[in-house]
PDB file of N, CA, C and O in Angstrom:
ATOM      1  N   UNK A   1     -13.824 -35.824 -33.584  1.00  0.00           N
ATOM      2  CA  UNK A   1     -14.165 -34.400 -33.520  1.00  0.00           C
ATOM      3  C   UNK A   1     -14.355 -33.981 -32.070  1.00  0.00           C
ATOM      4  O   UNK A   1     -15.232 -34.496 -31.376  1.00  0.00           O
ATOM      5  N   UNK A   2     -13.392 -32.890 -31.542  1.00  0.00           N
ATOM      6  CA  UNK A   2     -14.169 -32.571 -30.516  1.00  0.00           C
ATOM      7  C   UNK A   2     -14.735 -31.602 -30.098  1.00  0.00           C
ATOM      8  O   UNK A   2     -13.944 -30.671 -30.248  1.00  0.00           O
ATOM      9  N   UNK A   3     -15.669 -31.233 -29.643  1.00  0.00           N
ATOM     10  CA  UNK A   3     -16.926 -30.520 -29.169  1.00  0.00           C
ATOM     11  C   UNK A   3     -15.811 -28.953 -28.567  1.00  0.00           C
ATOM     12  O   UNK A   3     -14.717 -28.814 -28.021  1.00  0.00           O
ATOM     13  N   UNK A   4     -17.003 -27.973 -29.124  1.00  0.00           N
ATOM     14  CA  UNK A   4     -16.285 -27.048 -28.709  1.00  0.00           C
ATOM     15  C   UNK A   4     -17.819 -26.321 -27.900  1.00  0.00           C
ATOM     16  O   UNK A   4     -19.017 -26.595 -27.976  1.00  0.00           O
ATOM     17  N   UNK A   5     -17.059 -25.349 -27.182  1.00  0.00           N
ATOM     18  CA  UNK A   5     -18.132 -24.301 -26.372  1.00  0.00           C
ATOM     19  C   UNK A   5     -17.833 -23.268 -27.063  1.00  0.00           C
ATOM     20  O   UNK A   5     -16.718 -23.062 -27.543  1.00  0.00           O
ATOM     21  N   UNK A   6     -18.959 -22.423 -27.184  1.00  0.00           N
ATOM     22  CA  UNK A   6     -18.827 -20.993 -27.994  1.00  0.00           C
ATOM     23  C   UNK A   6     -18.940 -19.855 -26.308  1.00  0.00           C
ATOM     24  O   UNK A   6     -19.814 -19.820 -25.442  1.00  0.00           O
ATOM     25  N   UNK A   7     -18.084 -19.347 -26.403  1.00  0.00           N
ATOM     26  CA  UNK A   7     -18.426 -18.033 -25.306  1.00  0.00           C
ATOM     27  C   UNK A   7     -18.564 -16.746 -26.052  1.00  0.00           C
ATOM     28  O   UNK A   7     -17.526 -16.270 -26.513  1.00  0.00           O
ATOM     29  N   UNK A   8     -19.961 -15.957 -26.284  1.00  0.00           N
ATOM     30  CA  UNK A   8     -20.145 -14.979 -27.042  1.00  0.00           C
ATOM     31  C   UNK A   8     -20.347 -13.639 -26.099  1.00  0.00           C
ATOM     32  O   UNK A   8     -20.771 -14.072 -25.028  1.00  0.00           O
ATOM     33  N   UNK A   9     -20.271 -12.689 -26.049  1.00  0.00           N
ATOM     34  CA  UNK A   9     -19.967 -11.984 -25.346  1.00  0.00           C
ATOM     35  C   UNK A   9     -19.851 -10.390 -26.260  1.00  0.00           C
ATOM     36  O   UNK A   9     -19.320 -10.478 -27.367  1.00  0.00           O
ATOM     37  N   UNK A  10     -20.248  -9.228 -25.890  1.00  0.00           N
ATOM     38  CA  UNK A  10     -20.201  -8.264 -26.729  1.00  0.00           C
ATOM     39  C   UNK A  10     -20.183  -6.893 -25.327  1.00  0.00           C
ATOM     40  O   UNK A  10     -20.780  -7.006 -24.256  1.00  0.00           O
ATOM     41  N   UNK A  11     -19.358  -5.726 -25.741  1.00  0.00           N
ATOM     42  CA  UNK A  11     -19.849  -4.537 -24.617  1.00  0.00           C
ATOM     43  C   UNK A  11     -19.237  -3.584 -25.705  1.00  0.00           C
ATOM     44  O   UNK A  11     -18.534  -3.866 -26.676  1.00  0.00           O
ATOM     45  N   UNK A  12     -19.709  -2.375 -25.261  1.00  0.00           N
ATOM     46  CA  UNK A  12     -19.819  -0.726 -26.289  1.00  0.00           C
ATOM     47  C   UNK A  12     -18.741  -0.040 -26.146  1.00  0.00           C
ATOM     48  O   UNK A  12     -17.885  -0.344 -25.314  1.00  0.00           O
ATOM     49  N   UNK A  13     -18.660   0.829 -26.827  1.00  0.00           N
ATOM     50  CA  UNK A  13     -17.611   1.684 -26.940  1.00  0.00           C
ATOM     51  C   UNK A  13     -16.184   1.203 -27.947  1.00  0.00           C
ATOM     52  O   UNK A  13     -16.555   0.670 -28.993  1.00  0.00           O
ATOM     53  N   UNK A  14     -14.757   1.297 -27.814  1.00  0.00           N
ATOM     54  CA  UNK A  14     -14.009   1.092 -28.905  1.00  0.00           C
ATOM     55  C   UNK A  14     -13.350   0.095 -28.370  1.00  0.00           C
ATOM     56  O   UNK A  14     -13.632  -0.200 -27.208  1.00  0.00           O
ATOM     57  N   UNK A  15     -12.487  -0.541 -28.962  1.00  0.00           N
ATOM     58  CA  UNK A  15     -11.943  -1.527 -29.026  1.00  0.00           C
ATOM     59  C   UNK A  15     -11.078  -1.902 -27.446  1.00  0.00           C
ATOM     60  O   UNK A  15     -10.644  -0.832 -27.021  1.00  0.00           O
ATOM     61  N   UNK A  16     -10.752  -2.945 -26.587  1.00  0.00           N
ATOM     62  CA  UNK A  16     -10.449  -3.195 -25.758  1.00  0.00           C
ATOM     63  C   UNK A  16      -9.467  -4.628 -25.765  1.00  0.00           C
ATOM     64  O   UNK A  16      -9.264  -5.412 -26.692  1.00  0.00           O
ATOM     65  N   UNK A  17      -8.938  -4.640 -24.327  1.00  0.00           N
ATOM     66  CA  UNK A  17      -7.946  -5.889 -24.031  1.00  0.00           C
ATOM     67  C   UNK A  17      -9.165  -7.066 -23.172  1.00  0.00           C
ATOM     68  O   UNK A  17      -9.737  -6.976 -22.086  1.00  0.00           O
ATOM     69  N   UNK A  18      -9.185  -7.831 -23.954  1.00  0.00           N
ATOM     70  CA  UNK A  18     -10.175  -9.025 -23.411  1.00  0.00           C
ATOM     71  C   UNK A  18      -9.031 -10.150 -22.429  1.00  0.00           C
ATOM     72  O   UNK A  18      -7.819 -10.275 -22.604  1.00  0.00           O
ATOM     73  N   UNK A  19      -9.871 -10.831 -21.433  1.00  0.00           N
ATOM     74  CA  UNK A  19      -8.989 -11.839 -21.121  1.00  0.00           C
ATOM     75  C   UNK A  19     -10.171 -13.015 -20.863  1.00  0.00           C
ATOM     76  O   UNK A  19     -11.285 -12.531 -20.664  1.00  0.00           O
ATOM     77  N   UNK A  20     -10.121 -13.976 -20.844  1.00  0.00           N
ATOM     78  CA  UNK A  20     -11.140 -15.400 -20.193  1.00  0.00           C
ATOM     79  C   UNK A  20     -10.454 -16.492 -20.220  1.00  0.00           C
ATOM     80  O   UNK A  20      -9.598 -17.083 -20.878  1.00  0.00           O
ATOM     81  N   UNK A  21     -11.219 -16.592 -19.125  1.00  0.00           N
ATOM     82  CA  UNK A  21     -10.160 -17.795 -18.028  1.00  0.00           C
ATOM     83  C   UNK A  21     -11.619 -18.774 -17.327  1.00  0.00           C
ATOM     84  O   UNK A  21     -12.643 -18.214 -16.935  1.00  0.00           O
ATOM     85  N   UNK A  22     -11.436 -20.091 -17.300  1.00  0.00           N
ATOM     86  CA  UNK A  22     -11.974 -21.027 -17.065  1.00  0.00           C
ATOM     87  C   UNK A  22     -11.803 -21.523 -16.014  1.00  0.00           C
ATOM     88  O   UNK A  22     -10.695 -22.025 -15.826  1.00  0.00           O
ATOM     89  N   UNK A  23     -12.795 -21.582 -14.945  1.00  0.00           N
ATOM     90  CA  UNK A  23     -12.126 -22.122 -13.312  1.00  0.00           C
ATOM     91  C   UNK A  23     -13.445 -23.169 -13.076  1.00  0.00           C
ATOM     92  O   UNK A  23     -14.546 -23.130 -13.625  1.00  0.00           O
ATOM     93  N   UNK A  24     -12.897 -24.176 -11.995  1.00  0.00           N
ATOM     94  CA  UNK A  24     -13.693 -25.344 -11.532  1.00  0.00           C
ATOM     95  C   UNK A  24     -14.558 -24.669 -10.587  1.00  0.00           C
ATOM     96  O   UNK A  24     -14.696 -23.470 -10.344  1.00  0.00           O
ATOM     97  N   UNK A  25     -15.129 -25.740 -10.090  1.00  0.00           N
ATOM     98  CA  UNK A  25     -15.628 -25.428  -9.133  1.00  0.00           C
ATOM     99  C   UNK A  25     -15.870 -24.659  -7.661  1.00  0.00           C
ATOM    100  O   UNK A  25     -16.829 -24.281  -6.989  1.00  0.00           O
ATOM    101  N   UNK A  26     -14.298 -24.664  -7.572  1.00  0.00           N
ATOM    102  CA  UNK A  26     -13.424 -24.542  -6.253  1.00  0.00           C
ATOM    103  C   UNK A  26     -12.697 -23.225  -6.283  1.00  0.00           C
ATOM    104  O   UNK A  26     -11.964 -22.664  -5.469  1.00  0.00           O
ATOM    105  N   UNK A  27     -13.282 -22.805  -7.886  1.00  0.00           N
ATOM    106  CA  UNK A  27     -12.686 -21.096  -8.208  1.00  0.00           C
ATOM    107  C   UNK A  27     -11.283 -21.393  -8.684  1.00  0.00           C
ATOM    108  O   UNK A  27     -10.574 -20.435  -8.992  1.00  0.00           O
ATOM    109  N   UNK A  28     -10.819 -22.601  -8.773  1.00  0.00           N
ATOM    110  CA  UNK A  28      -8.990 -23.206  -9.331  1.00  0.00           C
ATOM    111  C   UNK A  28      -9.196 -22.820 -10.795  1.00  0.00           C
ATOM    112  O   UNK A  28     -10.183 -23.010 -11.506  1.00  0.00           O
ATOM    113  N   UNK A  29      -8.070 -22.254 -11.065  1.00  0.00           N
ATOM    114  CA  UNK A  29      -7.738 -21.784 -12.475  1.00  0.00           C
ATOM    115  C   UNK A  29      -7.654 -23.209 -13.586  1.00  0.00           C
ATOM    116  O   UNK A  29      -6.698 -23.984 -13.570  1.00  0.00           O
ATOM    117  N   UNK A  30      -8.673 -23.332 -14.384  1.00  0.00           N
ATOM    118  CA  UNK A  30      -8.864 -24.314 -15.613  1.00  0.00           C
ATOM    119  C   UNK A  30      -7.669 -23.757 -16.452  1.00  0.00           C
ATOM    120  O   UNK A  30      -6.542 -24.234 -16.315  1.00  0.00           O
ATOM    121  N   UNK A  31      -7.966 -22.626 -17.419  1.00  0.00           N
ATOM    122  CA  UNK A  31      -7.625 -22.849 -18.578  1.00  0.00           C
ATOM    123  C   UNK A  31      -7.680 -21.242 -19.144  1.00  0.00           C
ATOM    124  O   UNK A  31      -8.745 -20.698 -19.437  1.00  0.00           O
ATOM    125  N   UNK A  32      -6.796 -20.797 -19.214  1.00  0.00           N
ATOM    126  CA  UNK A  32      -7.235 -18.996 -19.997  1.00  0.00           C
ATOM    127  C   UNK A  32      -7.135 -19.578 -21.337  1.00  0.00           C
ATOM    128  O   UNK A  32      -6.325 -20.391 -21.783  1.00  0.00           O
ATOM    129  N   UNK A  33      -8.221 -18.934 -21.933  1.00  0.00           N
ATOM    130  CA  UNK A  33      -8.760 -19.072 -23.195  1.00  0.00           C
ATOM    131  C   UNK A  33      -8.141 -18.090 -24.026  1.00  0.00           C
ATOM    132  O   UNK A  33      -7.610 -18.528 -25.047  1.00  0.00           O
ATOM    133  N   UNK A  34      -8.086 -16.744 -23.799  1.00  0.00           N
ATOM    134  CA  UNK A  34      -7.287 -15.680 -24.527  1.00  0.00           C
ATOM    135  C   UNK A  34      -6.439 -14.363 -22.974  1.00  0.00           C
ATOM    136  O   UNK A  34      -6.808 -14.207 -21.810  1.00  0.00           O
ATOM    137  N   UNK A  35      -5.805 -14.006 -23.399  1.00  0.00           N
ATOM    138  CA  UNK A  35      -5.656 -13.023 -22.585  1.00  0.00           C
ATOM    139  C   UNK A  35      -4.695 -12.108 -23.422  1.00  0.00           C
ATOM    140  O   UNK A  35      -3.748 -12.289 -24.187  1.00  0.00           O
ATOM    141  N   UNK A  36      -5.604 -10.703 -22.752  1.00  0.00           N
ATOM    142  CA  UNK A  36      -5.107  -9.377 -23.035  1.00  0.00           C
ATOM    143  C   UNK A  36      -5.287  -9.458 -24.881  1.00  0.00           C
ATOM    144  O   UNK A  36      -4.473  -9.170 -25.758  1.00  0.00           O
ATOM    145  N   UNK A  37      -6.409  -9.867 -24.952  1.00  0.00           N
ATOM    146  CA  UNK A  37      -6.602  -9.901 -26.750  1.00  0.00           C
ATOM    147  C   UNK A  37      -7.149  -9.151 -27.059  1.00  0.00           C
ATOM    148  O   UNK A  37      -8.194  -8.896 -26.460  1.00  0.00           O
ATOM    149  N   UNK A  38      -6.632  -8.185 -28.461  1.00  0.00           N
ATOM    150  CA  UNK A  38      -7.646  -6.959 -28.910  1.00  0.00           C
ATOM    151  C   UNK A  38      -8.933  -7.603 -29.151  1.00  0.00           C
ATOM    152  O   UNK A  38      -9.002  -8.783 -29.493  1.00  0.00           O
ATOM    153  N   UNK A  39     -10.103  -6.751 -28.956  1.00  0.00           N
ATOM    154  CA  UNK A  39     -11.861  -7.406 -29.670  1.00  0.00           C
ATOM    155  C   UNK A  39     -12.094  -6.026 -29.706  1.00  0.00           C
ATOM    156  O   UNK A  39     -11.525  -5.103 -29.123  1.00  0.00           O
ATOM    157  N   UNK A  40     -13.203  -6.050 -30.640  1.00  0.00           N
ATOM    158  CA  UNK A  40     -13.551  -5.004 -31.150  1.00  0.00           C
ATOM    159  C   UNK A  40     -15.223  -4.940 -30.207  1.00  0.00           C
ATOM    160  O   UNK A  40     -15.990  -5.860 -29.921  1.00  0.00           O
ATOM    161  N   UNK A  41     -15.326  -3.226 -29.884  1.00  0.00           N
ATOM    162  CA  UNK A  41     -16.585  -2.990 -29.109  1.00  0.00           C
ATOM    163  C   UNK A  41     -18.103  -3.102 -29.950  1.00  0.00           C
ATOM    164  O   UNK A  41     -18.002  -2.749 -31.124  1.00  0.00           O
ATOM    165  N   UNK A  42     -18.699  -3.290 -29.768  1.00  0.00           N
ATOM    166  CA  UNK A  42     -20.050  -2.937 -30.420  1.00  0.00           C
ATOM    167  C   UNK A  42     -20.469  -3.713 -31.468  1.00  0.00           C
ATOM    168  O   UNK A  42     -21.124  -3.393 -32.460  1.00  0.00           O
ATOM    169  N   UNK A  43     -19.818  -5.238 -30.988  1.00  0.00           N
ATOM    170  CA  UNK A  43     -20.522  -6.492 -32.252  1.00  0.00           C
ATOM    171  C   UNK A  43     -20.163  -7.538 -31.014  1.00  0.00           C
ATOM    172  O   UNK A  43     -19.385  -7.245 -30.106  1.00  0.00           O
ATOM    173  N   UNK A  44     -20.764  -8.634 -31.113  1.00  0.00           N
ATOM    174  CA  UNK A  44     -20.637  -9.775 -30.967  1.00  0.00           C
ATOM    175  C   UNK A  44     -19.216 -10.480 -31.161  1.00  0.00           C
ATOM    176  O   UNK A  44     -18.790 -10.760 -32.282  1.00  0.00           O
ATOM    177  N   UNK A  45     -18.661 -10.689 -30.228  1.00  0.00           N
ATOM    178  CA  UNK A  45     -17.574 -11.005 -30.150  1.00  0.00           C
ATOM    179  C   UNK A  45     -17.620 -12.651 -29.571  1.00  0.00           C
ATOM    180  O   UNK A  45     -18.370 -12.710 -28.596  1.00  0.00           O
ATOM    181  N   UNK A  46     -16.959 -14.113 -29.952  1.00  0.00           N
ATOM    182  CA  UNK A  46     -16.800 -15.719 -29.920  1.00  0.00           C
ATOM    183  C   UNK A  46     -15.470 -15.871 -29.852  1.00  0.00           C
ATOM    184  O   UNK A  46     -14.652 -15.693 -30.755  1.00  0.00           O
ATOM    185  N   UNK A  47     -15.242 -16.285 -28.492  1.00  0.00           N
ATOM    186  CA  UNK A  47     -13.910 -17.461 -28.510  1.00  0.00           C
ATOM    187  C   UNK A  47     -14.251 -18.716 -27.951  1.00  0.00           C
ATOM    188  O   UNK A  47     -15.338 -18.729 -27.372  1.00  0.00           O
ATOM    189  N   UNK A  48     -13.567 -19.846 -27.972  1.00  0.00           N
ATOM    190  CA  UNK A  48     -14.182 -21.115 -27.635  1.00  0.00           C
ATOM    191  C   UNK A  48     -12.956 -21.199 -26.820  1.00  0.00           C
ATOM    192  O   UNK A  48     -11.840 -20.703 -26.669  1.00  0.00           O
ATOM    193  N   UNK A  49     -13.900 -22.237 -26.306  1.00  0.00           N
ATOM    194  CA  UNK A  49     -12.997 -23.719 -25.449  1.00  0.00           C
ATOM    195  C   UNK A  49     -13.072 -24.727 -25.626  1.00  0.00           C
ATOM    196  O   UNK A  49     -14.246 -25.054 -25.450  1.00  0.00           O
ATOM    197  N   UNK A  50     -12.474 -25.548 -25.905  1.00  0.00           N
ATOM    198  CA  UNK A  50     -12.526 -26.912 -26.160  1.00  0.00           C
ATOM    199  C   UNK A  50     -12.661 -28.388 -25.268  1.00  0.00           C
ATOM    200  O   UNK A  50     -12.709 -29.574 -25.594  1.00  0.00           O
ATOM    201  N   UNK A  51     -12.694 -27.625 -23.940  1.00  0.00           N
ATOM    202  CA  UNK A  51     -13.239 -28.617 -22.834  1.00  0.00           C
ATOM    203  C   UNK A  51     -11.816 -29.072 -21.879  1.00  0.00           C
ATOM    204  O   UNK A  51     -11.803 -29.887 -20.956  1.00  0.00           O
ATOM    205  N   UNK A  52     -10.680 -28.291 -22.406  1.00  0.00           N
ATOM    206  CA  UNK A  52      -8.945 -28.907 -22.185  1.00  0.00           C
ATOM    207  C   UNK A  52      -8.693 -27.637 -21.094  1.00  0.00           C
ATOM    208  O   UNK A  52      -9.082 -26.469 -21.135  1.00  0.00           O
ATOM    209  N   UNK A  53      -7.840 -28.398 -20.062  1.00  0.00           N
ATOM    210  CA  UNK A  53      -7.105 -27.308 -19.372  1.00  0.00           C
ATOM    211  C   UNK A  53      -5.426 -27.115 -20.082  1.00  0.00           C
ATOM    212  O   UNK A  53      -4.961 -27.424 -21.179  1.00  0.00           O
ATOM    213  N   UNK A  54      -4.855 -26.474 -18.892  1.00  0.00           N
ATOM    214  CA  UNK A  54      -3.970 -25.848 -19.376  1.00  0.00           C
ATOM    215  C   UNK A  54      -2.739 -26.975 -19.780  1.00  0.00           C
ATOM    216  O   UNK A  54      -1.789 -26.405 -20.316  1.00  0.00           O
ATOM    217  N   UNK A  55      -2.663 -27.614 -19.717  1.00  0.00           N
ATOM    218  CA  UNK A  55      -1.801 -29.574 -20.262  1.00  0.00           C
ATOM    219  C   UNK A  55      -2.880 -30.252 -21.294  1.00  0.00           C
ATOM    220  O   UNK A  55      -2.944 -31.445 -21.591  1.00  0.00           O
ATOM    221  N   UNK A  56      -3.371 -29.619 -21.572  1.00  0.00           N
ATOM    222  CA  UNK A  56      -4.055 -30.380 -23.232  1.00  0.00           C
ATOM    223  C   UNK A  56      -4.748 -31.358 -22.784  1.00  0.00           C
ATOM    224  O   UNK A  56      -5.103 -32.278 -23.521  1.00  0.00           O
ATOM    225  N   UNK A  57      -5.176 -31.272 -20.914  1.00  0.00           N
ATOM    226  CA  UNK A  57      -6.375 -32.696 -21.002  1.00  0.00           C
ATOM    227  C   UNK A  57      -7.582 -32.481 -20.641  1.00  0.00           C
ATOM    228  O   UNK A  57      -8.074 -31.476 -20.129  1.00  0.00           O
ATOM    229  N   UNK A  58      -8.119 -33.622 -20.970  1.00  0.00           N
ATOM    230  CA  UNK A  58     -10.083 -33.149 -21.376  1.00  0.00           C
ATOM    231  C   UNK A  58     -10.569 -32.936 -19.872  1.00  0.00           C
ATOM    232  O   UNK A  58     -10.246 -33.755 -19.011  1.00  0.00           O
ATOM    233  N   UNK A  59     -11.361 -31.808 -19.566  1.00  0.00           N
ATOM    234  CA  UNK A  59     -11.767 -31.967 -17.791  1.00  0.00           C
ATOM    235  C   UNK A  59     -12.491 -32.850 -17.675  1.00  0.00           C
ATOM    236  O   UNK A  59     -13.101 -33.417 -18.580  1.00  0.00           O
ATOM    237  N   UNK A  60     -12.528 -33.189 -15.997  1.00  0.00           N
ATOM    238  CA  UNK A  60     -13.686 -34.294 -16.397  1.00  0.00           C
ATOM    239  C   UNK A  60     -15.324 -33.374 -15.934  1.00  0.00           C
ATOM    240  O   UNK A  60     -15.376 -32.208 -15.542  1.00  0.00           O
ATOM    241  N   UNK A  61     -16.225 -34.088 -16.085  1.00  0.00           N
ATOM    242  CA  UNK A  61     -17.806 -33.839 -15.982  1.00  0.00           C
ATOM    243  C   UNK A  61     -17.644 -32.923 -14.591  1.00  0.00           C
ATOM    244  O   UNK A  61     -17.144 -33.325 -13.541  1.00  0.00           O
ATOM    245  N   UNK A  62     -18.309 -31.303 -14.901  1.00  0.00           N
ATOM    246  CA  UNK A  62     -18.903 -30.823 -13.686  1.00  0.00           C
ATOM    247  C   UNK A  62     -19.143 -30.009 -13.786  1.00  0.00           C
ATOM    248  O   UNK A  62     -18.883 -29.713 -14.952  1.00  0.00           O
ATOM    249  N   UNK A  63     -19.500 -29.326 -13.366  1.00  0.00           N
ATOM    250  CA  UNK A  63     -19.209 -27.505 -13.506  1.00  0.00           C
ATOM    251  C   UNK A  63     -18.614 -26.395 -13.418  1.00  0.00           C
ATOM    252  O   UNK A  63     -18.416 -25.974 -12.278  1.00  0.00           O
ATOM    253  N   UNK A  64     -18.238 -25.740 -14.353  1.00  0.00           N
ATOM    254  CA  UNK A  64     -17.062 -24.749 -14.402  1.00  0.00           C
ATOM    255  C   UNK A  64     -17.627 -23.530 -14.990  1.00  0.00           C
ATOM    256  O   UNK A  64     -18.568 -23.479 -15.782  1.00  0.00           O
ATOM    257  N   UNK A  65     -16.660 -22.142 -14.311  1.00  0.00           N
ATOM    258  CA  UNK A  65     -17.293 -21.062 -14.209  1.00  0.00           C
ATOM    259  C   UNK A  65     -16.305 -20.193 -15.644  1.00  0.00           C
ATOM    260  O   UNK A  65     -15.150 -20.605 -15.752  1.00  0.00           O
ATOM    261  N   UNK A  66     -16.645 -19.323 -16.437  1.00  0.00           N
ATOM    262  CA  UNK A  66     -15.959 -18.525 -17.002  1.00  0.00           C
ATOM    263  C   UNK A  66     -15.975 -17.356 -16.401  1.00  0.00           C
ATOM    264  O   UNK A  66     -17.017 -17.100 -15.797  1.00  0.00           O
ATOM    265  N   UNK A  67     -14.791 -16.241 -16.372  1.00  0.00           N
ATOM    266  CA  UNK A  67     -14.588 -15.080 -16.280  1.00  0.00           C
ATOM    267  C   UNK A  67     -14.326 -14.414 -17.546  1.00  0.00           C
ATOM    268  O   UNK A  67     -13.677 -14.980 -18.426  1.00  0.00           O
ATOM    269  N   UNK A  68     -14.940 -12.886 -17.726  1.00  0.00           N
ATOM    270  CA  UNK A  68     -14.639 -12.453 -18.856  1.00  0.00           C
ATOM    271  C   UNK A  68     -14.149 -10.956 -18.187  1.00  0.00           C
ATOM    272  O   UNK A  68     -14.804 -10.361 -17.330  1.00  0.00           O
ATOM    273  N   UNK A  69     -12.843 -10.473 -18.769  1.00  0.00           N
ATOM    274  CA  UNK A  69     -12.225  -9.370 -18.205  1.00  0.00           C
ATOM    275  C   UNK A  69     -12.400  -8.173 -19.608  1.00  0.00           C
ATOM    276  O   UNK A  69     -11.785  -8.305 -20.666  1.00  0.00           O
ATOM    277  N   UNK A  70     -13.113  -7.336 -19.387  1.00  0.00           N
ATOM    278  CA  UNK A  70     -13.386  -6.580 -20.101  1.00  0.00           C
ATOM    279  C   UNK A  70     -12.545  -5.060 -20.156  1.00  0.00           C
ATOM    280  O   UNK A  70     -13.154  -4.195 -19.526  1.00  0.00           O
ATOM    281  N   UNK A  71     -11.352  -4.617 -20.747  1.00  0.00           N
ATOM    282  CA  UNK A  71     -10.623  -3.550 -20.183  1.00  0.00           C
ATOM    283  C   UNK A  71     -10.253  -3.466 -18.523  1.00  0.00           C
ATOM    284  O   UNK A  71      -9.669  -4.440 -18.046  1.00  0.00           O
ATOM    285  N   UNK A  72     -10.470  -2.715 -17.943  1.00  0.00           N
ATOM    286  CA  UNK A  72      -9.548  -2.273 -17.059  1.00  0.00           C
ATOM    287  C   UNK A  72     -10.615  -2.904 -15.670  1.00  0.00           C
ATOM    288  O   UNK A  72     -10.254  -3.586 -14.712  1.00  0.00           O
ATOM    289  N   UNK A  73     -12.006  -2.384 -16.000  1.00  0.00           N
ATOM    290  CA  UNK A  73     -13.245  -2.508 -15.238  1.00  0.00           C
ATOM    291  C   UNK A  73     -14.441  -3.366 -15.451  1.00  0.00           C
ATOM    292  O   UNK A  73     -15.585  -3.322 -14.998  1.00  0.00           O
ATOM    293  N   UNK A  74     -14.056  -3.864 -15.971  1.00  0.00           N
ATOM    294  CA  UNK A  74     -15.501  -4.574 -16.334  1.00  0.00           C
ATOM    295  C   UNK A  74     -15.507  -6.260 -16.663  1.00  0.00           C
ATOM    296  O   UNK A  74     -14.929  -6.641 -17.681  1.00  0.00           O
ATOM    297  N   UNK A  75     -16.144  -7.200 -15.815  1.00  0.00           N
ATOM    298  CA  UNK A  75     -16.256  -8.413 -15.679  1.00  0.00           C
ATOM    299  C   UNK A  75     -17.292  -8.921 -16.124  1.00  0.00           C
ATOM    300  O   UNK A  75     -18.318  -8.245 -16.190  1.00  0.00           O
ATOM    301  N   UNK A  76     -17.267  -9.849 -16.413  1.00  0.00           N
ATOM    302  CA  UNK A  76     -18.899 -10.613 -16.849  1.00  0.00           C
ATOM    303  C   UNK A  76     -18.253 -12.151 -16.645  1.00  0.00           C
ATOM    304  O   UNK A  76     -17.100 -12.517 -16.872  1.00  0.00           O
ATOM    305  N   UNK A  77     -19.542 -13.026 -16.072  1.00  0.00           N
ATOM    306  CA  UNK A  77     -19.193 -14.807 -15.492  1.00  0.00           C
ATOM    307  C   UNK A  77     -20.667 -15.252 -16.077  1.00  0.00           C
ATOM    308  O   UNK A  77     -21.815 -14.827 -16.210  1.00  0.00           O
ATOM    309  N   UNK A  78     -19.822 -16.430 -16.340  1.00  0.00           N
ATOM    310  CA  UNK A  78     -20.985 -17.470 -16.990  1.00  0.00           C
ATOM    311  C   UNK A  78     -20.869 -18.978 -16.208  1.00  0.00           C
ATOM    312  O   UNK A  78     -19.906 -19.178 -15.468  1.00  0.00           O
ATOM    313  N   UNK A  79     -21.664 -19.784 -16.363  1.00  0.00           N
ATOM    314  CA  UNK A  79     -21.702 -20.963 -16.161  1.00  0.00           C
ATOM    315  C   UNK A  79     -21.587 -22.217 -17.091  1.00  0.00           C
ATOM    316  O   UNK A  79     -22.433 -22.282 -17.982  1.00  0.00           O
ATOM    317  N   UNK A  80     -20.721 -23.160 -17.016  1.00  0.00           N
ATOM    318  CA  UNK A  80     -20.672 -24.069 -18.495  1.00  0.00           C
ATOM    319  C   UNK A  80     -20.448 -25.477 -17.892  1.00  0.00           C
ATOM    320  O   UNK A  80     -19.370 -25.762 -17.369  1.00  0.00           O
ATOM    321  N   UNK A  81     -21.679 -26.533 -17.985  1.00  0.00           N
ATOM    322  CA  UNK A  81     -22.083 -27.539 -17.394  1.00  0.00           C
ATOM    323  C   UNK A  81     -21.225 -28.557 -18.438  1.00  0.00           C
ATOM    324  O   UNK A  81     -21.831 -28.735 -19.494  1.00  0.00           O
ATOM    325  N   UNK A  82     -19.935 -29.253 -18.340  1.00  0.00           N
ATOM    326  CA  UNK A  82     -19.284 -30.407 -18.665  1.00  0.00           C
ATOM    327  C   UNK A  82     -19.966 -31.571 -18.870  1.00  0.00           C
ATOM    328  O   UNK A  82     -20.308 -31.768 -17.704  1.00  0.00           O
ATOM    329  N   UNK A  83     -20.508 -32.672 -19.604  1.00  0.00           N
ATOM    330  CA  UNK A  83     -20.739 -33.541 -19.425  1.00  0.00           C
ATOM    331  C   UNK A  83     -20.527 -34.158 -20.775  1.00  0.00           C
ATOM    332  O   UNK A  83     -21.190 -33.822 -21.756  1.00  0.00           O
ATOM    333  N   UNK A  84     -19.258 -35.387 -20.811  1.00  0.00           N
ATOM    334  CA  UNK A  84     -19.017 -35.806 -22.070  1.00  0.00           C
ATOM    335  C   UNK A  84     -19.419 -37.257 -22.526  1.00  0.00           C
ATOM    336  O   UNK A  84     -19.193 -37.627 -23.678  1.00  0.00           O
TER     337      UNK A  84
END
């Protein structure tokens, strides 16, 4: 089984183009998780990651940053500590 990360995330108004993307340390592009995906505004919105970059392999242990692209303007970053 492998371990997934939940990224939950929610903002107002009507429906929008989401994108999230997974970068190391060094700000290097991990892994886009969805991009340009409809989500709906004004609930709680979950996509995961599964710990894999963009070649299907497991990262190793460290810290990696998420970006969340919210429509046209609007960003939100998280932090997600690796350790398997």
């Amino acid at each position: 089984d492998e371990e997934q990360i939940n990224i939950k995330y929610n903002f107002d108004g009507e429906n929008k183009q989401v994108t999230i993307r997974i970068f190391d340390f060094g700000m290097n592009l991990v892994k886009t998780i969805i991009q340009n995906a409809n989500r709906p505004g004004g609930l709680d919105n979950i996509d995961y990651w599964n710990g894999r970059d963009e070649n299907n392999n497991i990262v190793p242990n460290g810290v990696y940053f998420f970006r969340i692209d919210i429509g046209d303007n609007e960003q939100s970053y998280g932090k997600i500590m690796v350790l398997m």
